[in-house]
DOTOR-599602 format. One record per residue (C-alpha): z, x, y. Coordinates in steps of 0.001 Angstrom, whole numbers, padded with zeros to 6 digits, always signed. Layout:
N
ZXY...
END
This chain:
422
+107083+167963-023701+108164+171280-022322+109485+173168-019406+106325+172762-017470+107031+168976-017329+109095+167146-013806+111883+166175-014666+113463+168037-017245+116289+170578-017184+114805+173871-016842+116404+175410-019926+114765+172894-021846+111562+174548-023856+110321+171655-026195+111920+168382-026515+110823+164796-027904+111209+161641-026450+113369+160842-029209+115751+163906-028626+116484+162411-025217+119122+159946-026011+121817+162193-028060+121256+164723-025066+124293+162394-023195+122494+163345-019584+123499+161714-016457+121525+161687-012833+124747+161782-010878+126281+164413-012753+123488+166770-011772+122462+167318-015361+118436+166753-014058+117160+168789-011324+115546+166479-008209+113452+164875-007686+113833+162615-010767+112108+159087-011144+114298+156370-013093+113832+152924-014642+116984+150153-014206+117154+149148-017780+119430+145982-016825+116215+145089-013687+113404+145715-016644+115716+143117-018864+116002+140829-016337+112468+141219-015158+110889+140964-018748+112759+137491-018804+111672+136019-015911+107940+136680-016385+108497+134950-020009+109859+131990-018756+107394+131668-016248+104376+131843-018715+106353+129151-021284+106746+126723-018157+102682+127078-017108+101475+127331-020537+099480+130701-019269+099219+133998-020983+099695+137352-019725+097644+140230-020250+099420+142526-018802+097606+145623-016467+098274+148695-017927+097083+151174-015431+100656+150613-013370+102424+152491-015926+099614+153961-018162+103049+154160-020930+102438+153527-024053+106136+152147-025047+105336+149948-022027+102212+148742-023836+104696+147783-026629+107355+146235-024711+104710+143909-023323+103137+143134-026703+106721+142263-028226+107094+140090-025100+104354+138166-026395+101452+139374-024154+097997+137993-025095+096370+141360-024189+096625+144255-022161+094345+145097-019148+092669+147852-018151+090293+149386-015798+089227+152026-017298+087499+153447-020176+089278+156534-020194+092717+154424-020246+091306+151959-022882+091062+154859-025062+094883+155953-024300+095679+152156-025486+093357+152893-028528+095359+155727-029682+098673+153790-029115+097621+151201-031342+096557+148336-028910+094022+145736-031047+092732+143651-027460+091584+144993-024357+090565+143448-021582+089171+145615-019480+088869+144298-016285+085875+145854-014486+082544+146526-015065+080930+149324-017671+077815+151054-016355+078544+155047-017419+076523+155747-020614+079374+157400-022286+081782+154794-021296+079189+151838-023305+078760+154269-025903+082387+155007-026649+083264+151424-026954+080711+149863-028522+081343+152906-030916+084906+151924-031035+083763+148281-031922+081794+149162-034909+084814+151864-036667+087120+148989-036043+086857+145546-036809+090208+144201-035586+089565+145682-032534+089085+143580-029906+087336+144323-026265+086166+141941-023417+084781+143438-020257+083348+141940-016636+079761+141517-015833+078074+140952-012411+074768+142090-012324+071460+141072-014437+071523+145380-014126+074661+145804-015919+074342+143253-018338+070915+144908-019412+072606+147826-019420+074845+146819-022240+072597+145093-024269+069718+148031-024347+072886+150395-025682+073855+147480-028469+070345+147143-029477+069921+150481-030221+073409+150677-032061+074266+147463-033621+078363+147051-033161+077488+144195-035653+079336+141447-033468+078844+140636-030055+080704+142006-027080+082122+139037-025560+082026+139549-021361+083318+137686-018161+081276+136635-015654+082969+137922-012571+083079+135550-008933+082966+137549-006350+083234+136756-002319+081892+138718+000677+083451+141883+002091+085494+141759-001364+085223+144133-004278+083168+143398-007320+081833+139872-008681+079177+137684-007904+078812+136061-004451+076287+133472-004902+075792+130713-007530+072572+131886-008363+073832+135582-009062+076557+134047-011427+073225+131502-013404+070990+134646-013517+073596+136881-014989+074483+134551-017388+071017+134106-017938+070641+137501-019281+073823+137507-021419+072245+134246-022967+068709+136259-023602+071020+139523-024959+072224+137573-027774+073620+138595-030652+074858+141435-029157+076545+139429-026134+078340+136514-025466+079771+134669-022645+083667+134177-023546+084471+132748-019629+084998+133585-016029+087247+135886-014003+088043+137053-010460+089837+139111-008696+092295+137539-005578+094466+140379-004837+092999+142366-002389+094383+139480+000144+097972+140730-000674+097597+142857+002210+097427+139365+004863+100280+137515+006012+100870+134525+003604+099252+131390+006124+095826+134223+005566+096025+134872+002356+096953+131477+000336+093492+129393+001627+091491+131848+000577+093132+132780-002136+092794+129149-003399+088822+128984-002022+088075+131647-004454+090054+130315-007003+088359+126969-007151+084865+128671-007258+086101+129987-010283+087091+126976-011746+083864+125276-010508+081984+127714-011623+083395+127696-015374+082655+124059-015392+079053+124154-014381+078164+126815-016778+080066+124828-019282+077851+121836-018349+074785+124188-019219+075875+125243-022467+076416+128690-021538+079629+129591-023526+079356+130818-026845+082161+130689-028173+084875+127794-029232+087981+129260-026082+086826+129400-022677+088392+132308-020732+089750+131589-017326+091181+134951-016153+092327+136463-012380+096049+137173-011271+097100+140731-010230+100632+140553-009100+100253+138198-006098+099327+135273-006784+099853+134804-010656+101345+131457-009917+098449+129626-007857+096264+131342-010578+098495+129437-013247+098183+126153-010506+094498+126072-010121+093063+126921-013691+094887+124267-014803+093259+121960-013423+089947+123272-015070+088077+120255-016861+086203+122136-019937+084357+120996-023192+086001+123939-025187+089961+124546-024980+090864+126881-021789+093003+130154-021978+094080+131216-018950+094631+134992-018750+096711+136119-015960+097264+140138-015161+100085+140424-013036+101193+144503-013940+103767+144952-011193+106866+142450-012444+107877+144714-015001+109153+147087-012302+108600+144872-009407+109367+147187-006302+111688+147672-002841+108637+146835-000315+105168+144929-000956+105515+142999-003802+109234+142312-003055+107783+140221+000087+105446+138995-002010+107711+137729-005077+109654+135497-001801+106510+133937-001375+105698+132967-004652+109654+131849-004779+108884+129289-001765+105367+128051-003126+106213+127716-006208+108443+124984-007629+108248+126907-011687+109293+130302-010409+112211+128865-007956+112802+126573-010967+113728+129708-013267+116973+130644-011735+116833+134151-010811+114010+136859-009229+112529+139966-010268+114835+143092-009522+113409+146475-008412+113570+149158-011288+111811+151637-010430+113718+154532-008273+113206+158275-007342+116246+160121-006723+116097+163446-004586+118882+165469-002240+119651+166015+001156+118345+169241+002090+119193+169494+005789+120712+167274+008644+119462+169260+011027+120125+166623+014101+121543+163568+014866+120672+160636+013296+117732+162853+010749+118466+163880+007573+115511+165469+005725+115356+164906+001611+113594+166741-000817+110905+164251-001923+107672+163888-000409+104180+162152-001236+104126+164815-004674+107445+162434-005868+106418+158568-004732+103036+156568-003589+103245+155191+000123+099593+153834+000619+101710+150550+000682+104178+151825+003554+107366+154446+002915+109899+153809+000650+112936+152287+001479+115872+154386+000797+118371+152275-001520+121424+154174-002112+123901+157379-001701+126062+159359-003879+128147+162395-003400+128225+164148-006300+131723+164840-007843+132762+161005-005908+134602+158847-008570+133047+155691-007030+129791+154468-007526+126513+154790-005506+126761+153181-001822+124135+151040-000825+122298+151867+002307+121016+149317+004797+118314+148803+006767+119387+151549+009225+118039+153700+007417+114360+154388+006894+111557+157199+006213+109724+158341+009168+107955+160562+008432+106773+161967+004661+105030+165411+003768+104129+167051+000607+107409+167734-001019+109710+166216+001584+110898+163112+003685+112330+162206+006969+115216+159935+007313+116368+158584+010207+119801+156992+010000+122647+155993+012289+123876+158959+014704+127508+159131+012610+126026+158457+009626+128356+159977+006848+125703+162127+005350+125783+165615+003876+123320+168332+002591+123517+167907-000925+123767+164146-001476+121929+162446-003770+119843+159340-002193+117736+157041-004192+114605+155614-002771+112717+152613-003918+109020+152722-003749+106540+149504-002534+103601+149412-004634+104861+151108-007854+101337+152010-009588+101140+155399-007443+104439+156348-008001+103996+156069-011614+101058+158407-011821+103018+161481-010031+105517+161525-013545+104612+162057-016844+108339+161708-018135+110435+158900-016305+113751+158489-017338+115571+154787-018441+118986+154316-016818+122116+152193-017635+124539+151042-014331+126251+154479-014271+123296+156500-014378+123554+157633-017941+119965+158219-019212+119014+155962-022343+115664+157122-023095+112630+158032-021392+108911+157005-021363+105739+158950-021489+102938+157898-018715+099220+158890-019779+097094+158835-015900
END
């Protein structure tokens, strides 16, 4: 890294992640200019716990999505965690995991682009222990994949996922007879494919109200399930492990619930994805966690909850009324398509004490480019040039606006850092 990278001190030229711990920096000393993004290392701890403990109670595994962090130390933490896999959606950030060293992919989405098939199934053949499953949905795209294998061999087949789709959704199959003729033509495309199970995707209903969301949440869920075992009945699966894979960081536990239940000829792994606990957030999938908290006997069973990590400090630049302060981060610093952060805590720098935490009194209003509104109370004790931290909802587009994100202790002192790759 260098000086053109947010984040670091401006008299910095070239510097490794590894130089980064004996540098002795602090946020609340002002040794980092602002806007700076952090990681809680005692909330990642605590986080990376809970999510173990909850796959050792269901018996599920975790393949982790990558593209809410796109770090490759992440991709490591979450391997030594035990992960099964990591996801992607992507080909472009299957080949970032590539270079880090990750051996299984599952790449959750379909590949159509001729480059895309070329560079994996090119990636299959230079690597044996390598490791790729994708999604299918369409006799097109399945044909698609097999005319590119037949004309280079990878030598093994490229086991896929039939994905379930439902109407107004995203990708997957919406009819039965979509899911028999697709895995028709993965059947007719052997060697070079093979069926390894079924998948969906349930989280775009994170965005209802929970009595919304859960029923049809669970309808598509059990389609899933249904759908496995009928294809099972058929003789469709090649291969001795079923996959049973859906879970973004919603509903991981009624995923856990519901595949469960699966009755299958071949031994079932279910995959779930959830990305998002490894920061967790201040906003969406903090209401979210609650819910899985009151649904679900395991997770309330575990003791403790996922903590947000994941903060971007900035200053006050003006307080140019009443009850408005205006701080120097904007849409450039933190993602809102999942409403405004929530602003968490205040120092003054040079105060002995530690950070203050700020209630719900005050909130953003209003966010531009490079800056946000604040409203607060009238006599708010606010001044230009504190330091406020704000925590984000929805942390996968805050992540993409830093390259270099910093890993804090409880006073602020910075640790180490990770690299993001978007």
């Amino acid at each position: 890294m260098d000086w053109r990278t947010k984040g670091l001190p401006y008299g910095a030229l070239d510097i490794a992640l590894a130089d980064i711990p004996a540098k002795s920096w602090n946020v609340l000393r002002e040794d980092l200019p602002l806007p700076l993004a952090v990681l809680r290392v005692s909330a990642l701890t605590r986080n990376r716990q809970w999510m173990r403990e909850f796959l050792a109670r269901t018996g599920a595994k975790l393949a982790p999505h990558g593209k809410t962090h796109m770090s490759p130390q992440v991709f490591q933490w979450q391997l030594e965690d035990g992960a099964w896999a990591i996801t992607l959606a992507t080909v472009h950030q299957v080949r970032i995991a590539r270079g880090a060293g990750i051996k299984r992919v599952l790449l959750a989405n379909e590949i159509v682009g001729a480059r895309d098939i070329e560079y994996v199934l090119d990636e299959l053949r230079r690597h044996p222990s390598f490791e790729l499953f994708c999604l299918v949905d369409s006799v097109a795209g399945v044909n698609r994949l097999a005319q590119a294998a037949r004309r280079a061999p990878v030598g093994r087949p490229l086991p896929v996922l039939v994905e379930v789709g439902y109407r107004g959704g995203r990708t997957g199959c919406r009819e039965t007879n979509e899911v028999r003729a697709v895995c028709g033509a993965v059947r007719d495309a052997r060697p070079h494919l093979e069926l390894a199970g079924v998948e969906g995707f349930e989280g775009l209903h994170g965005y209802l109200s929970a009595r919304e969301a859960v029923p049809k949440v669970r309808h598509l869920l059990n389609r899933i399930v249904q759908t496995a075992e009928s294809l099972d009945r058929e003789g469709f699966f090649d291969r001795d492990g079923i996959i049973l894979s859906a879970g973004g960081s919603a509903y991981y536990d009624l995923v856990a619930e519901v595949f469960a239940q699966a009755r299958l000829s071949h031994k079932t792994c279910i995959v779930l994805r959830s990305g998002c606990y490894f920061t967790h957030d201040a906003g969406l999938y903090e209401r979210l966690f609650s819910e899985v908290l009151e649904r679900s006997g395991i997770a309330e069973a575990i003791g403790h909850r996922f903590e947000n990590a994941l903060e971007v400090w900035t200053y006050v630049l003006s307080v140019p009324e009443p009850g408005r302060a205006i701080l120097g981060a904007g849409r450039r610093d933190f993602g809102h398509d999942a409403g405004a952060p929530a602003p968490l805590r205040h120092y003054r720098p040079g105060s002995t004490e530690a950070p203050d935490m700020l209630t719900g009194e005050f909130q953003i209003a209003v966010i531009n480019d490079q800056h946000a509104h604040m409203t607060m109370p009238p006599h708010a004790d606010l001044q230009v040039g504190d330091m406020i931290a704000l925590g984000v909802s929805h942390p996968c587009t805050t992540f993409d606006k830093w390259q270099l994100l910093y890993l804090v202790n409880e006073r602020y002192d910075i640790e180490s850092a990770i690299q993001t790759h978007f």
